[in-house]
PyMOL Python script that loads the backbone (N, CA, C, O; Angstrom):
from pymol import cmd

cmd.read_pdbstr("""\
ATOM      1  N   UNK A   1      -0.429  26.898  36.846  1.00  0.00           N
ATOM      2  CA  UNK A   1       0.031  27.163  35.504  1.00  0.00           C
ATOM      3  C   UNK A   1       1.453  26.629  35.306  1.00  0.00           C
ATOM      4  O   UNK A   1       1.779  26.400  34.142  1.00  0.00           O
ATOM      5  N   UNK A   2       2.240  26.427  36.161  1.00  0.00           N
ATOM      6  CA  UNK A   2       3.620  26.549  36.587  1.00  0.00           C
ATOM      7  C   UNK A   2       3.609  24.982  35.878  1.00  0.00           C
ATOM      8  O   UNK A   2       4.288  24.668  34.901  1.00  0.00           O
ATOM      9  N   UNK A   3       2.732  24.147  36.568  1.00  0.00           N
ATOM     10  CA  UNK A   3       2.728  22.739  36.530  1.00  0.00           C
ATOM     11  C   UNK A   3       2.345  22.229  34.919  1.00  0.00           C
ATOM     12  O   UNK A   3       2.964  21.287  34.424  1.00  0.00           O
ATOM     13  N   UNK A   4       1.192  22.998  34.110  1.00  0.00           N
ATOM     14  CA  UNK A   4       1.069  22.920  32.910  1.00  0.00           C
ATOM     15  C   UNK A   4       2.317  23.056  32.260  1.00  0.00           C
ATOM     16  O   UNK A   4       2.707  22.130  31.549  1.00  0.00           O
ATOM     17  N   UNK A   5       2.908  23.939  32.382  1.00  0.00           N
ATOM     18  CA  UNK A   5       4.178  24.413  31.266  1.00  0.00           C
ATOM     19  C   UNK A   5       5.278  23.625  31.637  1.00  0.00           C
ATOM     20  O   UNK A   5       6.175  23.612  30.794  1.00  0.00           O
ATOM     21  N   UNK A   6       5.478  22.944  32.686  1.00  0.00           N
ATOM     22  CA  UNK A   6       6.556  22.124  32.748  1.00  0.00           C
ATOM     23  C   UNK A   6       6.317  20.945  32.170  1.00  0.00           C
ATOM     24  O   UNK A   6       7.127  20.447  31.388  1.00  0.00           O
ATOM     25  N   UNK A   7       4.650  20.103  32.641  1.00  0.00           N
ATOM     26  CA  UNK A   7       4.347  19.056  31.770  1.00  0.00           C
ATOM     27  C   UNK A   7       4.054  19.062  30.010  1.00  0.00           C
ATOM     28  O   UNK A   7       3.867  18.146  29.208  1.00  0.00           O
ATOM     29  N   UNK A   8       4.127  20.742  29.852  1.00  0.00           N
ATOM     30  CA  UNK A   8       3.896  20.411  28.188  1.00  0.00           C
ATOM     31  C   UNK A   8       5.383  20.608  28.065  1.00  0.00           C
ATOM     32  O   UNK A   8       5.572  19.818  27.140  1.00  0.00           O
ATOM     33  N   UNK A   9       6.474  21.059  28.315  1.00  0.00           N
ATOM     34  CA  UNK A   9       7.564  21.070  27.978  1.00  0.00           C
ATOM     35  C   UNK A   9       8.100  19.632  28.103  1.00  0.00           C
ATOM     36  O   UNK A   9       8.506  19.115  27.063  1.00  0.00           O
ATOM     37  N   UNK A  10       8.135  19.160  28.859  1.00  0.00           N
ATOM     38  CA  UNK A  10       8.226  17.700  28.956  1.00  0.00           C
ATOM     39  C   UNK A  10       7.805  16.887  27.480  1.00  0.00           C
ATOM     40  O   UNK A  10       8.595  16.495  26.621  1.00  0.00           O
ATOM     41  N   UNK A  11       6.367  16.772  27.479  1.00  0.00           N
ATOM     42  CA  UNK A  11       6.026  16.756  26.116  1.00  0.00           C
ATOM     43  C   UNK A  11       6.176  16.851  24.866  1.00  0.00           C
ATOM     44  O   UNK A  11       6.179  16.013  23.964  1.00  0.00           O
ATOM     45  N   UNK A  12       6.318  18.118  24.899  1.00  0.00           N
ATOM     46  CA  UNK A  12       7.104  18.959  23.454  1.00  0.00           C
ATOM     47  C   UNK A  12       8.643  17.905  23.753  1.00  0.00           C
ATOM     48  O   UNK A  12       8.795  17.525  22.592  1.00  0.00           O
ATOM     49  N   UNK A  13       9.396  17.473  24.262  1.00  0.00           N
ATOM     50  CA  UNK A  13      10.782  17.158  24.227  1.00  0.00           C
ATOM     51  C   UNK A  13      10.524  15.346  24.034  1.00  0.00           C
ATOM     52  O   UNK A  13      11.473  14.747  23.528  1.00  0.00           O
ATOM     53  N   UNK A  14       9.194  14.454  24.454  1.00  0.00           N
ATOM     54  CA  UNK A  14       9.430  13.592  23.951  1.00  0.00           C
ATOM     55  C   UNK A  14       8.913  13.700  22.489  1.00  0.00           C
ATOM     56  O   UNK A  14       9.112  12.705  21.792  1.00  0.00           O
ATOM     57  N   UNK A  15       8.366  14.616  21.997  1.00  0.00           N
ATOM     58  CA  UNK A  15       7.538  14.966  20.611  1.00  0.00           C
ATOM     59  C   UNK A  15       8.725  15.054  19.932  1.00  0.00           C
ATOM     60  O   UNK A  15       8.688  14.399  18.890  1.00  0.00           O
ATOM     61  N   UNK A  16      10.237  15.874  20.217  1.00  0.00           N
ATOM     62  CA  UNK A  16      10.870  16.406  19.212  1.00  0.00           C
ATOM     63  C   UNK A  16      12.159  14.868  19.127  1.00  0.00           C
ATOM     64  O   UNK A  16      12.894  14.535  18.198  1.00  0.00           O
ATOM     65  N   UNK A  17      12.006  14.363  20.251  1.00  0.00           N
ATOM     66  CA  UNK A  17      13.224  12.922  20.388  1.00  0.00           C
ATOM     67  C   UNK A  17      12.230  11.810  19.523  1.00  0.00           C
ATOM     68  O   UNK A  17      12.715  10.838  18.945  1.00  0.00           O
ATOM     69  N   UNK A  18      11.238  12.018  19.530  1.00  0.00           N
ATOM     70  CA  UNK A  18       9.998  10.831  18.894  1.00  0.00           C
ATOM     71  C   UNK A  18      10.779  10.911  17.488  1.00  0.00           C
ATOM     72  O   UNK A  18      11.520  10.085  16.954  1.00  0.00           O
ATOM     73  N   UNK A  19      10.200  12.679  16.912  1.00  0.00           N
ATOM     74  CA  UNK A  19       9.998  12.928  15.346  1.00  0.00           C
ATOM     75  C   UNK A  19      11.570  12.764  15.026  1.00  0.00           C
ATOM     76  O   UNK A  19      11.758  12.363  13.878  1.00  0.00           O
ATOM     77  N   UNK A  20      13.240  13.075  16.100  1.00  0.00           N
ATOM     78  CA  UNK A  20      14.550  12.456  15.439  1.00  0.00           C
ATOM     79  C   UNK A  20      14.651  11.081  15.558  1.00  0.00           C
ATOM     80  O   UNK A  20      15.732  10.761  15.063  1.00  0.00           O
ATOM     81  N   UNK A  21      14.135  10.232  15.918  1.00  0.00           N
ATOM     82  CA  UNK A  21      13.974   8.684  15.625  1.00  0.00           C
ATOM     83  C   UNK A  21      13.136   8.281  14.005  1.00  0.00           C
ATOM     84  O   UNK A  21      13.509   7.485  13.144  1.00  0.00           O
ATOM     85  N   UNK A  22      12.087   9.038  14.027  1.00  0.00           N
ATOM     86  CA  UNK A  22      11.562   8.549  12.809  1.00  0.00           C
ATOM     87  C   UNK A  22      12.188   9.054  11.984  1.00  0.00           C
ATOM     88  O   UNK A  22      12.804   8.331  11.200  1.00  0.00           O
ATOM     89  N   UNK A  23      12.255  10.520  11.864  1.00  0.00           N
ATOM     90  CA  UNK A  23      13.725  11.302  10.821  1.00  0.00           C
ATOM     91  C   UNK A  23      14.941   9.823  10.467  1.00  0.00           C
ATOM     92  O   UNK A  23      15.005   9.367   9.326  1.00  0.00           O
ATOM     93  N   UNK A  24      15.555   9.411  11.284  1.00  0.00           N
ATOM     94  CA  UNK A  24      16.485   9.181  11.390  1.00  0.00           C
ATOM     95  C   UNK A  24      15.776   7.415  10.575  1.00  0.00           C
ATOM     96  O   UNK A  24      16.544   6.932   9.743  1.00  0.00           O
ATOM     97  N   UNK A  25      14.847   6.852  10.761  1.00  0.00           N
ATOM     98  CA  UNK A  25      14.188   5.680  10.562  1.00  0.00           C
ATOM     99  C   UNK A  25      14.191   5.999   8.964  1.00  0.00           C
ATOM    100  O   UNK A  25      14.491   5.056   8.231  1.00  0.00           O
ATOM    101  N   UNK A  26      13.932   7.049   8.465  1.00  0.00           N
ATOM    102  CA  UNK A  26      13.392   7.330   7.227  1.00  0.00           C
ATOM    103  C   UNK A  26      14.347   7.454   6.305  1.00  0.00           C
ATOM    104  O   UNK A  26      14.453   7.097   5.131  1.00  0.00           O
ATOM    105  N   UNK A  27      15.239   8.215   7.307  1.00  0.00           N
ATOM    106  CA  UNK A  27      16.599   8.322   5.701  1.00  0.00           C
ATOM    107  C   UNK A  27      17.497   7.024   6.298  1.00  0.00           C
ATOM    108  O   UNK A  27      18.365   6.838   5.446  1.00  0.00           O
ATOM    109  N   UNK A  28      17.669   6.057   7.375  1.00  0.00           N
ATOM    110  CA  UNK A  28      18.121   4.600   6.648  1.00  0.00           C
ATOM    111  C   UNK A  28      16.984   4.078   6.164  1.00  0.00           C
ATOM    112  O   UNK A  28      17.168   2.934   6.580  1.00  0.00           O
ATOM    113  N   UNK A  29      15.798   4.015   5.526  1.00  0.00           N
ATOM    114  CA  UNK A  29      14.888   3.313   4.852  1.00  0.00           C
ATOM    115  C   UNK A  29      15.152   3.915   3.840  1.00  0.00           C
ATOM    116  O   UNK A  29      15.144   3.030   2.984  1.00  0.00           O
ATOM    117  N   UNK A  30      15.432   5.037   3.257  1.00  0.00           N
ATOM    118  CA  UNK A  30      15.656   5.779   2.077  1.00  0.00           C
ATOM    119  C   UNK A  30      16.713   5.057   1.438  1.00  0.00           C
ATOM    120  O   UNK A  30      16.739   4.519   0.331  1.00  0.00           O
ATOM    121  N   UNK A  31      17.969   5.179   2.738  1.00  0.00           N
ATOM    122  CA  UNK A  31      19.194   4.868   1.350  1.00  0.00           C
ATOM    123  C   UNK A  31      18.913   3.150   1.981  1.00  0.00           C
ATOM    124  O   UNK A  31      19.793   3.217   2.839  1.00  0.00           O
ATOM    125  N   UNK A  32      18.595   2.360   2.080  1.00  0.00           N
ATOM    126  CA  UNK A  32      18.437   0.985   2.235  1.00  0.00           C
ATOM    127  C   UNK A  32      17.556   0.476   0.756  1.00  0.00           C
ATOM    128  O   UNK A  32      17.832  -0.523   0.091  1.00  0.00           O
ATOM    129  N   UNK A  33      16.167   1.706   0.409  1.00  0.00           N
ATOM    130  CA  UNK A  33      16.160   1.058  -0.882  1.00  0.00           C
ATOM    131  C   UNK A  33      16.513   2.191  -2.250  1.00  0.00           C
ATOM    132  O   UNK A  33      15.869   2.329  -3.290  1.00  0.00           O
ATOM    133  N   UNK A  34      17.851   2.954  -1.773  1.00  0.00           N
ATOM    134  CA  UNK A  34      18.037   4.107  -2.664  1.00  0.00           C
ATOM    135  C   UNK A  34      17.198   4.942  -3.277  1.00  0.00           C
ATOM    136  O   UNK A  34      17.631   5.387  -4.340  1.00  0.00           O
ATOM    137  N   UNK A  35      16.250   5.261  -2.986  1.00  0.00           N
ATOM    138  CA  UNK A  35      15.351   6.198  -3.169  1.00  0.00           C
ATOM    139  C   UNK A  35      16.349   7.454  -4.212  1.00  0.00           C
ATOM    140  O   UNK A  35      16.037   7.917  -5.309  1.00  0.00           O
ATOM    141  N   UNK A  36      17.379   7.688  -3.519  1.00  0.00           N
ATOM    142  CA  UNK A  36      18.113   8.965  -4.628  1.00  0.00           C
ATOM    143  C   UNK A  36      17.371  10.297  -3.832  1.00  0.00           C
ATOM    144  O   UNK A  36      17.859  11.398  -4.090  1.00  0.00           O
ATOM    145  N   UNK A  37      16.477  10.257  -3.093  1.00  0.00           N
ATOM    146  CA  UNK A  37      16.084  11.487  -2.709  1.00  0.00           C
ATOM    147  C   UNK A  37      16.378  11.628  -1.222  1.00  0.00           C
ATOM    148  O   UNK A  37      15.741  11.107  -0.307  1.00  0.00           O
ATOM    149  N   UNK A  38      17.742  12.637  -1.102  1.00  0.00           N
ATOM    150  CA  UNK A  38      18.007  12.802   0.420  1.00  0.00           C
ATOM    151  C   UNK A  38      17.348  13.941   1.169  1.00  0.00           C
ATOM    152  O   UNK A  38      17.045  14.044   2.357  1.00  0.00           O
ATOM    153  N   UNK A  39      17.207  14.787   0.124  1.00  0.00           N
ATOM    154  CA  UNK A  39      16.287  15.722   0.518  1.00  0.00           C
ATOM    155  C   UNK A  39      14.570  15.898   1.547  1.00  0.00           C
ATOM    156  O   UNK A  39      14.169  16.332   2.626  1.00  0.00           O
ATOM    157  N   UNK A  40      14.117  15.301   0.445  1.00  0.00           N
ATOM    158  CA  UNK A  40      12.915  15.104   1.094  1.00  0.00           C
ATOM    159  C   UNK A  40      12.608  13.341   1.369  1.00  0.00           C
ATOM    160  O   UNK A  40      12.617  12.557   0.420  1.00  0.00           O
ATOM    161  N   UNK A  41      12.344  12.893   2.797  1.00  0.00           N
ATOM    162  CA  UNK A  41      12.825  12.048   3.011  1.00  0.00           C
ATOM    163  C   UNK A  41      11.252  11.543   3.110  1.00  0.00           C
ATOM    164  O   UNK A  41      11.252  10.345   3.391  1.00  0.00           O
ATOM    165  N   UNK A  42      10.326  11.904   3.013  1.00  0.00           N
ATOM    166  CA  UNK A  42       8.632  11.099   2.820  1.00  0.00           C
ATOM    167  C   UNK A  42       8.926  11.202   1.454  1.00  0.00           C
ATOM    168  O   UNK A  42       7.850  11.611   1.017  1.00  0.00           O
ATOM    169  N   UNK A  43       9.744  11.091   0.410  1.00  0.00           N
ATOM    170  CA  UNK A  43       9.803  10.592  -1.012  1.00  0.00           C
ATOM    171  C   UNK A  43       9.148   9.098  -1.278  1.00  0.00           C
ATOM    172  O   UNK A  43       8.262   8.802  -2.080  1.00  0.00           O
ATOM    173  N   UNK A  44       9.859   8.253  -0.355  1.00  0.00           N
ATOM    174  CA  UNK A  44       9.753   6.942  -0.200  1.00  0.00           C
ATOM    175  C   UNK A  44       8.050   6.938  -0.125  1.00  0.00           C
ATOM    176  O   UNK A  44       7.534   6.091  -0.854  1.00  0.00           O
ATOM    177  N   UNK A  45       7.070   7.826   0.707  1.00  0.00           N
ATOM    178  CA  UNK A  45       5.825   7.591   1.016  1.00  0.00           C
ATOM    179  C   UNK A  45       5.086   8.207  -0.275  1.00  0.00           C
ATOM    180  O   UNK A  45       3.904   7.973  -0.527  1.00  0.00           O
ATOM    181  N   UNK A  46       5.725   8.831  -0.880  1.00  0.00           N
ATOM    182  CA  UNK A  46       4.717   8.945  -2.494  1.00  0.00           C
ATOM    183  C   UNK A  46       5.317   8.529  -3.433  1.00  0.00           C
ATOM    184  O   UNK A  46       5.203   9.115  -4.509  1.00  0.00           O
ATOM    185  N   UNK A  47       6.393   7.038  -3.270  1.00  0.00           N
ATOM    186  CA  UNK A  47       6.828   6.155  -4.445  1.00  0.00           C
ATOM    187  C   UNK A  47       5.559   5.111  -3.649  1.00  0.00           C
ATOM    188  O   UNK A  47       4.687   4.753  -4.441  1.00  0.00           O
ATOM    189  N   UNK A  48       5.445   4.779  -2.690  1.00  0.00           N
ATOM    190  CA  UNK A  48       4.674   3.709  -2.181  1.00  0.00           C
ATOM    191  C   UNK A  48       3.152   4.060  -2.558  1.00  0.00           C
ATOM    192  O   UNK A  48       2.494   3.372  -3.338  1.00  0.00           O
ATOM    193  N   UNK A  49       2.605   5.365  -1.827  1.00  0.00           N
ATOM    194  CA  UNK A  49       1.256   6.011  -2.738  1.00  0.00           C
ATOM    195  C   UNK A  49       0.840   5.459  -4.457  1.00  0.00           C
ATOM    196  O   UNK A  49      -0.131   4.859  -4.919  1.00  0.00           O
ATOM    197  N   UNK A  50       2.201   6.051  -5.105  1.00  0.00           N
ATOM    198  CA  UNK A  50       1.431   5.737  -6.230  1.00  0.00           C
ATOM    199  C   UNK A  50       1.486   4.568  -6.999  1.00  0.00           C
ATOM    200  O   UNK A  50       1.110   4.418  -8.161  1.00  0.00           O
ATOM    201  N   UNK A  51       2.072   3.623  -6.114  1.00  0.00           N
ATOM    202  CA  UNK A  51       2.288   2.364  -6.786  1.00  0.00           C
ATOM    203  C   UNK A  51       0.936   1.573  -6.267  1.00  0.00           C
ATOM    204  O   UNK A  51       0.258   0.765  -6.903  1.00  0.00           O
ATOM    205  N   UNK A  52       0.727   2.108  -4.759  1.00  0.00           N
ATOM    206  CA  UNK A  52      -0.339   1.383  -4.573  1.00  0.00           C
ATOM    207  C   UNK A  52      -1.964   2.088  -5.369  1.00  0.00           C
ATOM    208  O   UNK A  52      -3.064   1.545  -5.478  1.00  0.00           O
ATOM    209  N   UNK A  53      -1.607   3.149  -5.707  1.00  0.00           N
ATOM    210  CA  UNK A  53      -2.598   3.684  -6.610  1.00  0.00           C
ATOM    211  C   UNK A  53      -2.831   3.648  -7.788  1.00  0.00           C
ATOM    212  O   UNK A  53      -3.757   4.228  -8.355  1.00  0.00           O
ATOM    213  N   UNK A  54      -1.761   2.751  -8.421  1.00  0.00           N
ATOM    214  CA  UNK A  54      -1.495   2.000  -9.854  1.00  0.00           C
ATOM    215  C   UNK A  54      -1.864   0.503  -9.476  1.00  0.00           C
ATOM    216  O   UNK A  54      -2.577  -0.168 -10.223  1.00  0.00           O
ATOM    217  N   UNK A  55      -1.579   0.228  -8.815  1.00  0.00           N
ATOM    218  CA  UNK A  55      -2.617  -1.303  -8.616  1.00  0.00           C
ATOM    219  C   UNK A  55      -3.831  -1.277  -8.442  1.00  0.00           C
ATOM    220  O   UNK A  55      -4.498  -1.958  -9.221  1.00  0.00           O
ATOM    221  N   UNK A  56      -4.710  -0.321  -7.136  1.00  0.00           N
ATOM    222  CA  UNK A  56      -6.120  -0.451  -7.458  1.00  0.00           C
ATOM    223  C   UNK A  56      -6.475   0.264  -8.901  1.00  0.00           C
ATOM    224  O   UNK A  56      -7.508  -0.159  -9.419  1.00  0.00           O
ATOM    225  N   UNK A  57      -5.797   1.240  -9.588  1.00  0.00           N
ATOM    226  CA  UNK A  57      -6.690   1.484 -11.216  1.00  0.00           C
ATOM    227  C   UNK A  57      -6.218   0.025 -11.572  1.00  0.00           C
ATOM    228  O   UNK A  57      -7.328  -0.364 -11.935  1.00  0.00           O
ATOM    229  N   UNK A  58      -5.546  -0.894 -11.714  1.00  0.00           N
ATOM    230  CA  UNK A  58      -5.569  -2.493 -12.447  1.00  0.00           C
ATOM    231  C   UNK A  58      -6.363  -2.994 -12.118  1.00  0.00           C
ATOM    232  O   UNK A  58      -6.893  -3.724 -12.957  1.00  0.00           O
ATOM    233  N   UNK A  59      -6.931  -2.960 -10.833  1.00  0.00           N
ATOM    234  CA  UNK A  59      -7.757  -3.783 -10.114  1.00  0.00           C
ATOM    235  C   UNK A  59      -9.465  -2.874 -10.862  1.00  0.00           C
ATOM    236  O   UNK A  59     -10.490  -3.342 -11.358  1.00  0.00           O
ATOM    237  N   UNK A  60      -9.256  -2.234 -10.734  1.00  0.00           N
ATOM    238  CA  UNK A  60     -10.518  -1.670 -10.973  1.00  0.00           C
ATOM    239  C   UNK A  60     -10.830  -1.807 -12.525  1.00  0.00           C
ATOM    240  O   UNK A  60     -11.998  -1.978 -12.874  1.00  0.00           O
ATOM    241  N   UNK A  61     -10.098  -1.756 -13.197  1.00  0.00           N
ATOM    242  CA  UNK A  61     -10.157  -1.780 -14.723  1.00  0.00           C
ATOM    243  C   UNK A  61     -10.256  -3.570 -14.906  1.00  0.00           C
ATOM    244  O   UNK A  61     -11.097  -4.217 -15.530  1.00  0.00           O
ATOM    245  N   UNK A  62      -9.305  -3.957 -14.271  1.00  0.00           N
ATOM    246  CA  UNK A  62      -9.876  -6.079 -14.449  1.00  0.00           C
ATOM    247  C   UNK A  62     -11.512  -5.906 -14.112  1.00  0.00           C
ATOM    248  O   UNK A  62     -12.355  -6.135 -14.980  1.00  0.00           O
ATOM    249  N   UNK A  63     -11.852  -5.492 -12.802  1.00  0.00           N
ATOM    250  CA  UNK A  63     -12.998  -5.871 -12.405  1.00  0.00           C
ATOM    251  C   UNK A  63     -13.912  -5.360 -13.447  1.00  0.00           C
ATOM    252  O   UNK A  63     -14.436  -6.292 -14.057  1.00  0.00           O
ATOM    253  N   UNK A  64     -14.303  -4.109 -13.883  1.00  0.00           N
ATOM    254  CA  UNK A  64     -14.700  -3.398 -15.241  1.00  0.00           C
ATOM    255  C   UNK A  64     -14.451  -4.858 -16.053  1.00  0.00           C
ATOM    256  O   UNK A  64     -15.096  -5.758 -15.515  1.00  0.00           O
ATOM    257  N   UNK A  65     -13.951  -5.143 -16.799  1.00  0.00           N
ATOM    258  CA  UNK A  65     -13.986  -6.189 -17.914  1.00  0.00           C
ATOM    259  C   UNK A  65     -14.540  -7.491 -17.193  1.00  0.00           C
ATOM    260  O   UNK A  65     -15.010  -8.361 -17.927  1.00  0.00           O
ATOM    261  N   UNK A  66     -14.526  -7.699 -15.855  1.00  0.00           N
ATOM    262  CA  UNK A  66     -15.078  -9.098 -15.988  1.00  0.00           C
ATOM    263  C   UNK A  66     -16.934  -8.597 -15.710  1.00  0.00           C
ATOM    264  O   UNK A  66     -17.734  -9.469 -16.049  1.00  0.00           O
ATOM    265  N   UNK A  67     -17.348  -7.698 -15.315  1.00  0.00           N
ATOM    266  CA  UNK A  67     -18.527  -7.036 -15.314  1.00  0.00           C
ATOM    267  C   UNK A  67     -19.090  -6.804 -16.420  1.00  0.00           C
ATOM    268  O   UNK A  67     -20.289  -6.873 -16.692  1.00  0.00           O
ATOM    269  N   UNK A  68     -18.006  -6.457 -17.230  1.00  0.00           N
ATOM    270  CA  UNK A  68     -18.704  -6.301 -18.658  1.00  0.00           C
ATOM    271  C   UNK A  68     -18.756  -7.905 -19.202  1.00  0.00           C
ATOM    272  O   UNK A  68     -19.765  -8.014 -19.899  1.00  0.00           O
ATOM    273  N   UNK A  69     -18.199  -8.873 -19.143  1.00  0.00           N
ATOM    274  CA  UNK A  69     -18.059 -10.045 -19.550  1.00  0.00           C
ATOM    275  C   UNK A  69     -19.171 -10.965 -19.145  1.00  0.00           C
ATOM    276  O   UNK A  69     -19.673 -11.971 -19.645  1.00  0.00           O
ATOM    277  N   UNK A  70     -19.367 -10.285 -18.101  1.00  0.00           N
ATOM    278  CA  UNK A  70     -20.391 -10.830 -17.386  1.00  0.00           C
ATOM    279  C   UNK A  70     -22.229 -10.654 -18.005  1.00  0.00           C
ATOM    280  O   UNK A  70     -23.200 -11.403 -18.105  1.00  0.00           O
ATOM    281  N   UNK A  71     -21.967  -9.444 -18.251  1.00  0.00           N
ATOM    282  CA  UNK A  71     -23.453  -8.819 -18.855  1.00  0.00           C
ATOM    283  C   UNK A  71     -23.867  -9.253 -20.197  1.00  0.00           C
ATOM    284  O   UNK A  71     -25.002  -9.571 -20.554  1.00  0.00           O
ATOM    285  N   UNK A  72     -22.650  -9.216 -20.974  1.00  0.00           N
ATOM    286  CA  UNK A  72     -22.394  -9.733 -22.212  1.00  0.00           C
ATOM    287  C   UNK A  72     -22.826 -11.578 -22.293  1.00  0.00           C
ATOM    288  O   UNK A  72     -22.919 -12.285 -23.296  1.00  0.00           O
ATOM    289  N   UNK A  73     -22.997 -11.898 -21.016  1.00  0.00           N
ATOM    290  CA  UNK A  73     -23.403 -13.546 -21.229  1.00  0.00           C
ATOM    291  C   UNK A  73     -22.214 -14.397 -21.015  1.00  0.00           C
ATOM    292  O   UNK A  73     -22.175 -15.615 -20.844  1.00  0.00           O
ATOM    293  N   UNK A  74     -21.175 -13.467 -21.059  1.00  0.00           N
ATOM    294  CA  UNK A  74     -19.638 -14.663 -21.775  1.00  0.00           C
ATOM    295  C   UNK A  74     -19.430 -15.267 -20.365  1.00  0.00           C
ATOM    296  O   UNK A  74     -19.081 -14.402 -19.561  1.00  0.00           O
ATOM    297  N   UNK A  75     -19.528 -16.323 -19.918  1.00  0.00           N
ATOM    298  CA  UNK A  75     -19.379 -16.929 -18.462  1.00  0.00           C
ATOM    299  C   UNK A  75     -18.318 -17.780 -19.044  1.00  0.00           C
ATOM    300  O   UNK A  75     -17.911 -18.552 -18.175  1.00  0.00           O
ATOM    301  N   UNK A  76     -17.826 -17.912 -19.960  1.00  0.00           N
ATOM    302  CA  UNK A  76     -17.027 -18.988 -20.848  1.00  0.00           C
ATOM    303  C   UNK A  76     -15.633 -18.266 -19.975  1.00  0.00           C
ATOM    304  O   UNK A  76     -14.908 -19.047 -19.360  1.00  0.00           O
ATOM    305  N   UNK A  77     -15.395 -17.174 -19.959  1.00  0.00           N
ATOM    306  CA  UNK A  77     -14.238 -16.576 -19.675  1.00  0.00           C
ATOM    307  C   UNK A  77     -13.998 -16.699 -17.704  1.00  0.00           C
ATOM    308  O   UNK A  77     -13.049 -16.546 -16.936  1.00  0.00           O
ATOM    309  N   UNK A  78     -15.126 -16.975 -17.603  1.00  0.00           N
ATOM    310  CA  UNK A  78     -14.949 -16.818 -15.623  1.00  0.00           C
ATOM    311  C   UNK A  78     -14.855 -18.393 -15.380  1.00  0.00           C
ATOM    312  O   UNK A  78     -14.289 -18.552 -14.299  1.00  0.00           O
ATOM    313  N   UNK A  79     -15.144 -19.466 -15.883  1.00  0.00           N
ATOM    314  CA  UNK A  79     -15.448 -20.488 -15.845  1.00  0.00           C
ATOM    315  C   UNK A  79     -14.375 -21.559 -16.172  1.00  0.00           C
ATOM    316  O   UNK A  79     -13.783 -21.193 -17.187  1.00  0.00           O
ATOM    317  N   UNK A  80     -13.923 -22.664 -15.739  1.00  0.00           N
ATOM    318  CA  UNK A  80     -13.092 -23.240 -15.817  1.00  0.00           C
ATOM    319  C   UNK A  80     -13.291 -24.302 -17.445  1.00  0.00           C
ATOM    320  O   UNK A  80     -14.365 -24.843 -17.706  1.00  0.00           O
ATOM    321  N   UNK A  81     -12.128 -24.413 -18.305  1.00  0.00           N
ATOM    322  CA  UNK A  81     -12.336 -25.315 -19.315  1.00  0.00           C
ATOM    323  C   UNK A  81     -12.901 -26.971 -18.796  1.00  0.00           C
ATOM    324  O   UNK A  81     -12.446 -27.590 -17.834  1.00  0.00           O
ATOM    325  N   UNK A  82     -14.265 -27.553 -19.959  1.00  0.00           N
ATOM    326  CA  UNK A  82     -14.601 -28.377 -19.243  1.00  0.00           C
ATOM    327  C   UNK A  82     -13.405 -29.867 -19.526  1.00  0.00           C
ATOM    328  O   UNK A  82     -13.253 -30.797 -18.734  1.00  0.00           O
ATOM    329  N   UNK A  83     -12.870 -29.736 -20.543  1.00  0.00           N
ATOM    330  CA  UNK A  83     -11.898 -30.614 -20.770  1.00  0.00           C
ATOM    331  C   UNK A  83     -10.601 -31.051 -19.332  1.00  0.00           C
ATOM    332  O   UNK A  83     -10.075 -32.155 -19.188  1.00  0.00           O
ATOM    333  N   UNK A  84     -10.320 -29.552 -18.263  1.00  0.00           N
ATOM    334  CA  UNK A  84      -8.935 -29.435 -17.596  1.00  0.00           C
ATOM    335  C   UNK A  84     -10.044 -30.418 -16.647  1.00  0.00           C
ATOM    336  O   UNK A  84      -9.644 -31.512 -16.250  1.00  0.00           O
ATOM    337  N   UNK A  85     -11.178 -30.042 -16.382  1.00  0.00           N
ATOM    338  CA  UNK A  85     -11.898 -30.699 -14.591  1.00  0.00           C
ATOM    339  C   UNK A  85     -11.913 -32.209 -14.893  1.00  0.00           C
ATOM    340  O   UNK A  85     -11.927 -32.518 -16.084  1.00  0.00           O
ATOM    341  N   UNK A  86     -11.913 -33.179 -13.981  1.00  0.00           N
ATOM    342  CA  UNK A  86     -11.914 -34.008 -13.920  1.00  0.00           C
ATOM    343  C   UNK A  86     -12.434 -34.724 -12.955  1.00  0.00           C
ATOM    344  O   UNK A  86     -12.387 -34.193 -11.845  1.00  0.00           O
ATOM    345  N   UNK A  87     -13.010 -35.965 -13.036  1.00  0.00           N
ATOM    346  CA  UNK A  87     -13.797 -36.279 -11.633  1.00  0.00           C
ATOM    347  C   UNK A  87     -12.797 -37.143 -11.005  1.00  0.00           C
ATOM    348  O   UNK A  87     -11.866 -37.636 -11.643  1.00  0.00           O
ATOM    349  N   UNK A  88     -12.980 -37.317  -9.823  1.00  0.00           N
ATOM    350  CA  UNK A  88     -11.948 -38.306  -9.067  1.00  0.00           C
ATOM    351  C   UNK A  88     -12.909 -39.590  -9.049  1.00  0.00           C
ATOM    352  O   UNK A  88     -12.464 -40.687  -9.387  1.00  0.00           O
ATOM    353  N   UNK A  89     -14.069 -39.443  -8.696  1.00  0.00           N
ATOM    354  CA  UNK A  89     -14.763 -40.622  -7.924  1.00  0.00           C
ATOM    355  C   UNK A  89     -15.887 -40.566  -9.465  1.00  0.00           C
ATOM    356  O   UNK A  89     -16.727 -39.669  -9.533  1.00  0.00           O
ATOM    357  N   UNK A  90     -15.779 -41.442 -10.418  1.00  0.00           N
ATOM    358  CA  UNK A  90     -16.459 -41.516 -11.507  1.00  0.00           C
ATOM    359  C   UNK A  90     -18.242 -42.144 -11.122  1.00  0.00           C
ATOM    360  O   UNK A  90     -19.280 -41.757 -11.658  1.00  0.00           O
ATOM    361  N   UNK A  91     -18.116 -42.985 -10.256  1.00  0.00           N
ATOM    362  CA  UNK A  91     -19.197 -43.601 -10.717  1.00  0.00           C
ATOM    363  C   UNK A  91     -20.027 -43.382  -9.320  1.00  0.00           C
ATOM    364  O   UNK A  91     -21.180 -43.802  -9.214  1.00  0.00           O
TER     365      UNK A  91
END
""", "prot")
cmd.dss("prot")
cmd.show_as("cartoon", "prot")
cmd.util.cbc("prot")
cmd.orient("prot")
């Protein structure tokens, strides 16, 4: 038992030197892009959340309209103007 509690203490002490490195990683990433929040320092991880959760609703709402564009027949809109293409090798 003796041997357990020394190796989880061991443990527990690289666990708590681990989590003051990332602590310490987080608030210079904080004030590096001023976040303004010293407090809670995973601020930075739910400005990043919801930005990346504001791009897939864009993404999902484009894809929605070209689906609907699609059903609708309109291929005019996915399709390149025939005037811009051009052939290289004509004949």
């Amino acid at each position: 038992m003796l041997k357990f509690v020394k190796s989880a203490t061991e443990e527990v002490e690289i666990a708590r030197r681990e989590q003051r490195r990332v602590l310490e990683e987080l608030k210079t990433t904080n004030e590096y892009y001023e976040t303004g929040d010293r407090e809670n320092l995973l601020g930075l991880f739910m400005i990043v959340r919801d930005f990346v959760n504001t791009v897939n609703q864009v993404c999902r709402e484009i894809a929605g309209e070209l689906r609907g564009k699609m059903k609708m027949g309109n291929m005019d809109a996915c399709l390149p103007l025939k005037g811009t293409v051009s052939l290289r090798f004509q004949v």
